[in-house]
C-alpha positions, 0 to 999 in steps of 0.5 A: 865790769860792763862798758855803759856808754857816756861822757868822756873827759877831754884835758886840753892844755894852752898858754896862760898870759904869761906864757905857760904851759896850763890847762885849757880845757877840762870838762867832757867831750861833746857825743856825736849826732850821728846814729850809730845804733844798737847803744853805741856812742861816738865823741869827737876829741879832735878834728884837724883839716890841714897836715901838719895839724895846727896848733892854736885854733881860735874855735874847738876842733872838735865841733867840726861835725860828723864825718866818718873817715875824718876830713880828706886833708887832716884825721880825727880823734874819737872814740867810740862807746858800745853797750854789750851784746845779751847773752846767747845774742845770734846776730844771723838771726836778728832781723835788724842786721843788714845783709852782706853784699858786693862793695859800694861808695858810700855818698861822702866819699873815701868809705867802702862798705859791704853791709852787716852792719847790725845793733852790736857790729858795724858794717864791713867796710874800708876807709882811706885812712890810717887808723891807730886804734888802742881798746880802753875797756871791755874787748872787741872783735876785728873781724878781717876777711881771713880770720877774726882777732879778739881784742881786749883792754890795753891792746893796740891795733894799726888798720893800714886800710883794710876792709874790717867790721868790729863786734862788741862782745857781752861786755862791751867796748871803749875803743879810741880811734885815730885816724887820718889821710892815707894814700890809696895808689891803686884806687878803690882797692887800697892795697898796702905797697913794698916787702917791708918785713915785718919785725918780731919781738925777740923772745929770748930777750926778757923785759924789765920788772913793772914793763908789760909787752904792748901787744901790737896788731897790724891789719891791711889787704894785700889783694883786692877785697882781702883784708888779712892780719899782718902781724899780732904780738908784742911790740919790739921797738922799746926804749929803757931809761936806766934812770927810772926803772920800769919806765919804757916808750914802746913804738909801734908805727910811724907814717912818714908823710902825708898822706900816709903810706900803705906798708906792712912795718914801719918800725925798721924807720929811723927813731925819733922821739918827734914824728917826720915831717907832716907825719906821726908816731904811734907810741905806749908810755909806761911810767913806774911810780915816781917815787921808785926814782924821785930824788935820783935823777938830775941833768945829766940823767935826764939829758941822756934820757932824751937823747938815746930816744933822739930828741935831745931838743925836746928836753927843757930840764930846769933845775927849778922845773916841776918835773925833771922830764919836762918836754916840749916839741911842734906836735900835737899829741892824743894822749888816752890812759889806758891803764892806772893813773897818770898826772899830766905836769905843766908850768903851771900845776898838775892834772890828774887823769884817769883809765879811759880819760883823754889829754890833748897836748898842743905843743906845750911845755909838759911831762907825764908823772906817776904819783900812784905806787903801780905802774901807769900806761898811755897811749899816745899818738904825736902828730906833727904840728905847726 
Protein backbone atom coordinates (compact mmCIF):
# COMPACT_ATOMS: atom_id res chain seq x y z
CA UNK A 1 0.00 0.00 0.00
CA UNK A 2 1.32 3.43 -1.19
CA UNK A 3 1.90 6.39 1.62
CA UNK A 4 -0.50 9.42 0.30
CA UNK A 5 0.54 12.15 2.10
CA UNK A 6 -2.48 14.01 4.55
CA UNK A 7 -4.09 14.80 7.56
CA UNK A 8 -3.19 13.12 10.68
CA UNK A 9 -5.22 12.62 14.04
CA UNK A 10 -3.73 14.20 17.11
CA UNK A 11 -5.53 13.17 20.72
CA UNK A 12 -4.49 15.38 23.48
CA UNK A 13 -5.84 14.60 26.98
CA UNK A 14 -6.51 17.32 29.79
CA UNK A 15 -8.39 17.78 32.93
CA UNK A 16 -12.41 18.04 33.01
CA UNK A 17 -13.89 20.52 35.70
CA UNK A 18 -13.62 18.20 38.04
CA UNK A 19 -10.45 16.91 37.60
CA UNK A 20 -10.32 14.16 35.45
CA UNK A 21 -8.20 13.01 33.23
CA UNK A 22 -10.27 13.24 29.61
CA UNK A 23 -9.60 14.20 26.03
CA UNK A 24 -9.06 17.52 24.86
CA UNK A 25 -8.52 17.49 21.94
CA UNK A 26 -9.33 15.36 19.01
CA UNK A 27 -9.11 16.19 15.53
CA UNK A 28 -6.28 16.35 12.87
CA UNK A 29 -2.87 18.08 13.20
CA UNK A 30 -2.38 21.21 11.28
CA UNK A 31 0.36 20.50 7.85
CA UNK A 32 3.12 22.61 7.97
CA UNK A 33 3.82 25.82 5.57
CA UNK A 34 7.28 25.10 4.95
CA UNK A 35 7.90 23.54 1.22
CA UNK A 36 9.27 20.43 1.41
CA UNK A 37 9.01 19.52 -1.96
CA UNK A 38 8.57 16.49 -4.36
CA UNK A 39 4.84 15.70 -2.39
CA UNK A 40 6.34 15.69 1.22
CA UNK A 41 4.32 17.03 3.94
CA UNK A 42 5.51 17.93 7.30
CA UNK A 43 2.65 18.27 10.52
CA UNK A 44 3.81 19.60 13.87
CA UNK A 45 2.16 17.68 16.82
CA UNK A 46 4.17 19.47 19.71
CA UNK A 47 6.44 22.36 19.83
CA UNK A 48 7.89 23.09 23.66
CA UNK A 49 10.52 26.20 24.25
CA UNK A 50 11.49 25.15 27.71
CA UNK A 51 13.12 21.84 29.42
CA UNK A 52 11.31 20.23 31.39
CA UNK A 53 8.31 20.59 28.98
CA UNK A 54 5.43 22.52 30.38
CA UNK A 55 2.53 20.75 30.84
CA UNK A 56 -0.55 23.07 30.68
CA UNK A 57 -0.24 25.52 28.17
CA UNK A 58 -3.21 28.06 27.49
CA UNK A 59 -2.18 28.27 23.66
CA UNK A 60 -1.77 24.76 21.41
CA UNK A 61 2.15 23.97 21.10
CA UNK A 62 1.85 23.33 17.96
CA UNK A 63 1.02 26.41 16.37
CA UNK A 64 4.31 27.83 17.14
CA UNK A 65 5.42 27.76 13.45
CA UNK A 66 8.05 26.10 11.36
CA UNK A 67 11.44 25.67 12.79
CA UNK A 68 13.62 22.77 11.47
CA UNK A 69 15.90 21.61 14.06
CA UNK A 70 13.05 22.43 17.01
CA UNK A 71 13.52 25.38 19.28
CA UNK A 72 17.08 25.83 20.98
CA UNK A 73 15.79 25.35 24.73
CA UNK A 74 12.87 22.82 24.00
CA UNK A 75 12.29 20.00 20.56
CA UNK A 76 9.25 19.24 18.45
CA UNK A 77 7.40 16.38 17.54
CA UNK A 78 6.13 15.93 13.89
CA UNK A 79 5.91 13.93 11.45
CA UNK A 80 6.93 13.90 8.10
CA UNK A 81 4.53 12.26 4.93
CA UNK A 82 6.31 11.79 1.48
CA UNK A 83 4.71 10.41 -1.64
CA UNK A 84 6.65 7.37 -3.79
CA UNK A 85 9.39 7.72 -6.04
CA UNK A 86 8.17 6.17 -9.79
CA UNK A 87 9.51 3.39 -10.63
CA UNK A 88 13.01 3.34 -12.35
CA UNK A 89 13.08 6.97 -11.02
CA UNK A 90 17.43 7.73 -11.27
CA UNK A 91 17.76 10.76 -9.03
CA UNK A 92 21.59 11.28 -10.72
CA UNK A 93 19.94 12.42 -13.54
CA UNK A 94 17.11 14.60 -12.36
CA UNK A 95 17.98 17.87 -12.96
CA UNK A 96 15.86 19.38 -9.81
CA UNK A 97 18.46 17.66 -7.48
CA UNK A 98 20.59 20.06 -5.89
CA UNK A 99 24.43 19.14 -6.12
CA UNK A 100 26.25 17.92 -3.16
CA UNK A 101 29.06 20.32 -1.61
CA UNK A 102 31.18 21.20 1.15
CA UNK A 103 29.30 21.91 4.94
CA UNK A 104 27.67 25.23 5.33
CA UNK A 105 25.17 26.91 8.31
CA UNK A 106 22.40 27.20 7.28
CA UNK A 107 20.47 30.94 8.30
CA UNK A 108 18.49 29.54 11.45
CA UNK A 109 21.06 28.16 13.18
CA UNK A 110 21.88 24.68 14.67
CA UNK A 111 21.55 23.05 10.95
CA UNK A 112 24.52 22.05 8.64
CA UNK A 113 23.75 20.87 5.37
CA UNK A 114 26.01 19.42 2.34
CA UNK A 115 23.05 19.78 -0.27
CA UNK A 116 21.24 16.52 -2.43
CA UNK A 117 18.46 17.72 -1.49
CA UNK A 118 15.91 16.54 -4.59
CA UNK A 119 11.89 15.71 -4.91
CA UNK A 120 11.97 12.31 -3.17
CA UNK A 121 15.31 13.03 -0.54
CA UNK A 122 16.28 15.59 1.79
CA UNK A 123 19.47 17.48 1.69
CA UNK A 124 22.43 15.69 3.78
CA UNK A 125 22.45 17.47 6.66
CA UNK A 126 23.19 17.41 10.50
CA UNK A 127 21.09 19.15 13.15
CA UNK A 128 22.04 19.79 17.14
CA UNK A 129 19.73 17.71 18.34
CA UNK A 130 18.64 14.09 19.41
CA UNK A 131 16.46 12.82 16.89
CA UNK A 132 14.00 9.39 18.05
CA UNK A 133 12.57 8.69 14.90
CA UNK A 134 10.07 5.21 14.39
CA UNK A 135 8.93 4.76 10.57
CA UNK A 136 4.84 4.53 10.93
CA UNK A 137 4.27 3.30 7.16
CA UNK A 138 5.98 2.69 3.95
CA UNK A 139 10.13 2.14 4.20
CA UNK A 140 12.75 4.89 4.04
CA UNK A 141 16.48 5.08 3.24
CA UNK A 142 18.94 6.71 5.94
CA UNK A 143 21.67 7.17 4.11
CA UNK A 144 24.81 7.79 6.50
CA UNK A 145 28.49 8.47 5.15
CA UNK A 146 29.69 4.85 5.64
CA UNK A 147 26.49 3.02 4.22
CA UNK A 148 22.73 3.19 3.80
CA UNK A 149 20.51 1.29 6.25
CA UNK A 150 17.04 0.36 4.83
CA UNK A 151 14.33 1.17 7.11
CA UNK A 152 10.67 -0.27 7.00
CA UNK A 153 7.35 -0.14 9.21
CA UNK A 154 7.93 -0.60 12.83
CA UNK A 155 11.49 0.28 13.08
CA UNK A 156 13.05 2.67 15.56
CA UNK A 157 15.95 4.88 14.82
CA UNK A 158 18.14 7.19 17.76
CA UNK A 159 20.09 9.97 15.24
CA UNK A 160 22.61 10.96 18.08
CA UNK A 161 23.77 14.08 15.85
CA UNK A 162 24.81 12.54 12.61
CA UNK A 163 25.13 13.86 9.25
CA UNK A 164 22.18 12.13 7.36
CA UNK A 165 19.88 12.23 4.16
CA UNK A 166 16.61 10.05 3.74
CA UNK A 167 15.25 8.74 0.40
CA UNK A 168 11.67 7.62 0.12
CA UNK A 169 11.28 4.45 -1.61
CA UNK A 170 8.10 3.76 -4.64
CA UNK A 171 6.02 3.48 -1.71
CA UNK A 172 6.63 6.14 0.19
CA UNK A 173 7.02 6.81 3.84
CA UNK A 174 5.48 8.13 7.18
CA UNK A 175 7.95 8.62 9.70
CA UNK A 176 7.62 10.52 13.15
CA UNK A 177 10.40 12.60 14.61
CA UNK A 178 11.04 13.56 18.03
CA UNK A 179 13.68 15.82 18.25
CA UNK A 180 15.15 17.91 20.67
CA UNK A 181 18.32 20.26 22.37
CA UNK A 182 21.75 18.28 22.07
CA UNK A 183 24.91 19.35 23.37
CA UNK A 184 27.65 19.72 20.64
CA UNK A 185 30.90 20.06 22.68
CA UNK A 186 33.28 20.37 19.91
CA UNK A 187 31.27 22.99 17.90
CA UNK A 188 30.32 22.29 14.34
CA UNK A 189 31.53 18.87 14.24
CA UNK A 190 29.09 17.09 16.90
CA UNK A 191 31.02 14.08 17.52
CA UNK A 192 29.34 11.62 19.88
CA UNK A 193 31.67 11.52 23.40
CA UNK A 194 32.97 8.52 26.20
CA UNK A 195 33.42 4.49 25.05
CA UNK A 196 30.16 3.41 26.20
CA UNK A 197 29.60 -0.13 24.71
CA UNK A 198 27.16 -0.76 22.83
CA UNK A 199 24.47 -3.58 24.13
CA UNK A 200 23.29 -6.38 21.98
CA UNK A 201 20.52 -8.33 22.50
CA UNK A 202 21.29 -11.68 23.64
CA UNK A 203 20.45 -14.47 20.79
CA UNK A 204 20.26 -17.43 22.78
CA UNK A 205 17.50 -15.93 24.82
CA UNK A 206 13.93 -16.51 22.83
CA UNK A 207 11.06 -13.69 23.49
CA UNK A 208 7.67 -14.83 24.76
CA UNK A 209 4.93 -15.71 22.37
CA UNK A 210 2.82 -12.32 20.82
CA UNK A 211 6.16 -10.06 21.72
CA UNK A 212 8.30 -9.28 18.33
CA UNK A 213 12.04 -8.03 18.62
CA UNK A 214 11.92 -3.94 18.20
CA UNK A 215 14.58 -3.28 16.01
CA UNK A 216 16.69 -0.31 17.22
CA UNK A 217 19.18 1.77 15.03
CA UNK A 218 21.48 4.00 16.47
CA UNK A 219 23.38 6.58 14.19
CA UNK A 220 26.28 9.45 15.08
CA UNK A 221 29.75 10.53 13.93
CA UNK A 222 32.66 9.76 15.32
CA UNK A 223 35.25 12.10 13.11
CA UNK A 224 34.47 15.10 11.73
CA UNK A 225 31.94 14.86 8.41
CA UNK A 226 31.57 10.97 9.43
CA UNK A 227 28.49 9.96 10.32
CA UNK A 228 28.39 5.98 10.70
CA UNK A 229 25.76 3.08 11.86
CA UNK A 230 26.49 2.41 15.47
CA UNK A 231 24.23 -0.18 16.06
CA UNK A 232 21.22 -1.86 14.09
CA UNK A 233 19.35 -4.76 15.68
CA UNK A 234 16.98 -5.78 18.01
CA UNK A 235 16.49 -3.69 21.16
CA UNK A 236 17.75 -5.96 24.48
CA UNK A 237 16.38 -3.89 27.32
CA UNK A 238 12.90 -5.53 27.63
CA UNK A 239 10.70 -5.99 30.61
CA UNK A 240 7.62 -8.83 31.02
CA UNK A 241 4.79 -8.72 33.18
CA UNK A 242 3.98 -12.11 33.99
CA UNK A 243 0.58 -11.00 34.61
CA UNK A 244 -0.19 -10.27 31.19
CA UNK A 245 1.30 -12.25 28.75
CA UNK A 246 2.58 -11.10 25.70
CA UNK A 247 2.90 -7.85 27.08
CA UNK A 248 6.68 -5.91 26.94
CA UNK A 249 7.91 -2.04 27.38
CA UNK A 250 11.00 -2.29 25.35
CA UNK A 251 13.94 0.51 26.05
CA UNK A 252 15.65 1.89 23.75
CA UNK A 253 17.42 5.07 24.75
CA UNK A 254 17.42 7.47 27.54
CA UNK A 255 19.00 11.14 27.69
CA UNK A 256 19.66 12.12 30.84
CA UNK A 257 19.92 15.79 30.67
CA UNK A 258 19.39 18.82 28.89
CA UNK A 259 20.84 19.24 26.47
CA UNK A 260 21.44 15.66 25.75
CA UNK A 261 24.45 14.09 25.41
CA UNK A 262 26.16 12.76 22.37
CA UNK A 263 27.02 8.97 23.41
CA UNK A 264 27.11 5.55 21.65
CA UNK A 265 24.49 3.54 24.45
CA UNK A 266 22.57 4.75 27.06
CA UNK A 267 20.77 1.60 28.00
CA UNK A 268 23.62 0.31 30.35
CA UNK A 269 21.51 3.59 32.49
CA UNK A 270 19.69 2.76 35.64
CA UNK A 271 15.73 1.76 34.59
CA UNK A 272 13.15 3.80 35.48
CA UNK A 273 9.94 3.65 34.34
CA UNK A 274 9.94 7.81 34.43
CA UNK A 275 12.64 9.74 32.66
CA UNK A 276 15.80 11.47 34.80
CA UNK A 277 15.18 14.85 35.47
CA UNK A 278 15.15 17.31 32.51
CA UNK A 279 15.60 14.33 30.47
CA UNK A 280 13.53 11.41 28.48
CA UNK A 281 12.75 7.79 27.64
CA UNK A 282 12.39 6.50 24.25
CA UNK A 283 10.23 3.28 24.59
CA UNK A 284 7.96 0.47 22.71
CA UNK A 285 4.91 -0.85 24.28
CA UNK A 286 3.49 -4.02 23.01
CA UNK A 287 -0.01 -4.79 24.78
CA UNK A 288 -1.53 -8.37 24.01
CA UNK A 289 -5.56 -8.42 23.71
CA UNK A 290 -6.95 -7.57 26.85
CA UNK A 291 -9.12 -10.08 27.18
CA UNK A 292 -5.90 -12.84 27.32
CA UNK A 293 -5.67 -11.29 31.11
CA UNK A 294 -8.88 -9.49 31.99
CA UNK A 295 -10.26 -10.68 35.30
CA UNK A 296 -6.73 -12.11 36.56
CA UNK A 297 -5.02 -9.23 37.43
CA UNK A 298 -6.07 -7.19 40.74
CA UNK A 299 -3.22 -5.20 43.12
CA UNK A 300 -1.24 -7.08 44.24
CA UNK A 301 -0.34 -7.94 40.37
CA UNK A 302 -0.35 -4.82 39.32
CA UNK A 303 1.84 -3.30 42.06
CA UNK A 304 4.44 -5.80 41.25
CA UNK A 305 4.14 -4.75 37.70
CA UNK A 306 5.01 -1.19 38.27
CA UNK A 307 7.53 -1.64 40.68
CA UNK A 308 10.07 -4.23 38.90
CA UNK A 309 9.90 -1.51 35.98
CA UNK A 310 10.85 1.20 38.89
CA UNK A 311 7.83 3.15 39.23
CA UNK A 312 5.72 2.05 41.82
CA UNK A 313 4.78 5.87 42.42
CA UNK A 314 3.23 5.99 39.07
CA UNK A 315 0.43 3.44 39.67
CA UNK A 316 -2.69 4.72 40.79
CA UNK A 317 -4.64 1.15 40.99
CA UNK A 318 -8.19 1.59 42.28
CA UNK A 319 -10.34 -1.25 42.37
CA UNK A 320 -13.14 0.90 40.91
CA UNK A 321 -10.68 2.32 38.41
CA UNK A 322 -11.54 1.88 34.42
CA UNK A 323 -8.22 -0.18 33.77
CA UNK A 324 -6.08 -1.80 36.49
CA UNK A 325 -2.94 -0.48 34.97
CA UNK A 326 -3.88 3.12 35.56
CA UNK A 327 -0.94 5.49 35.57
CA UNK A 328 0.13 8.81 36.14
CA UNK A 329 3.54 10.70 36.36
CA UNK A 330 4.96 14.65 35.77
CA UNK A 331 5.77 13.59 31.68
CA UNK A 332 4.37 14.58 28.79
CA UNK A 333 4.58 11.67 26.77
CA UNK A 334 4.26 11.25 22.44
CA UNK A 335 2.61 8.28 21.86
CA UNK A 336 2.23 7.02 17.78
CA UNK A 337 0.56 3.52 17.28
CA UNK A 338 2.84 1.91 15.05
CA UNK A 339 1.03 -1.38 14.63
CA UNK A 340 -2.71 -2.65 15.53
CA UNK A 341 -4.95 -0.62 17.64
CA UNK A 342 -4.76 0.51 20.93
CA UNK A 343 -7.46 2.19 23.30
CA UNK A 344 -5.94 5.17 25.40
CA UNK A 345 -8.29 4.75 29.25
CA UNK A 346 -8.87 7.87 31.08
CA UNK A 347 -11.12 8.62 34.06
CA UNK A 348 -13.43 9.84 32.11
CA UNK A 349 -13.94 7.19 29.15
CA UNK A 350 -11.75 5.49 26.16
CA UNK A 351 -10.42 6.51 23.05
CA UNK A 352 -9.65 4.53 20.44
CA UNK A 353 -6.40 5.09 18.09
CA UNK A 354 -5.47 3.60 15.01
CA UNK A 355 -2.00 2.59 12.96
CA UNK A 356 -0.46 6.01 12.18
CA UNK A 357 -2.54 8.10 14.83
CA UNK A 358 -0.94 10.15 17.66
CA UNK A 359 -1.92 10.89 21.64
CA UNK A 360 -0.45 13.40 23.44
CA UNK A 361 -0.68 12.72 27.10
CA UNK A 362 0.09 15.66 29.45
CA UNK A 363 0.62 14.08 32.78
CA UNK A 364 -2.59 12.82 33.45
CA UNK A 365 -4.10 9.73 34.97
CA UNK A 366 -4.31 7.06 32.08
CA UNK A 367 -3.48 3.42 30.71
CA UNK A 368 -3.21 1.88 27.32
CA UNK A 369 -5.55 -1.21 26.48
CA UNK A 370 -6.09 -3.90 23.88
CA UNK A 371 -9.60 -4.16 23.02
CA UNK A 372 -8.61 -5.88 19.79
CA UNK A 373 -7.72 -10.04 19.57
CA UNK A 374 -4.01 -9.19 18.08
CA UNK A 375 -1.13 -7.81 19.57
CA UNK A 376 -0.80 -3.82 19.42
CA UNK A 377 2.34 -1.62 19.57
CA UNK A 378 3.24 2.08 20.60
CA UNK A 379 5.85 3.97 20.15
CA UNK A 380 6.28 6.30 23.11
CA UNK A 381 8.50 8.94 23.68
CA UNK A 382 8.28 10.46 27.84
CA UNK A 383 9.63 13.62 28.35
CA UNK A 384 9.99 15.17 31.79
CA UNK A 385 7.45 17.72 32.46
CA UNK A 386 6.63 20.15 35.08
Amino acid sequence: MSVEPGPIRRVVTGADANGRSAVIWDGPGRPGDAPMGGGRLHTDFWIWNATPLPSGDADDPAERGYDFPGPAAGGHLRIVQGRGSPQGYDRRVDPEVEAYHAPVEEPQGRIWSRGGRGPFSSHMHKTQTIDYAVCLAGGRALQLDDQTVRLHQGDFVVDVGAWHQWHTPPAGSSMSFDMFAAEFVDGADGLLQGSDPVMVADASLALPAGVKPIRRVVVGDTSPGKSELISDGASPDNRFDPARPGFCLTRLWVANRHPAPLVRETLHLPHSFAPPKSGSIFRALTLPPDASWQGRVGEREVRAWFSSAGGAEASTYAPDAPHPYMQKTRTVDFCLVVEGTATLVLDSGETTLNQGEVAIVLGNNHAWANRTDAPAIVAVCMHDAR
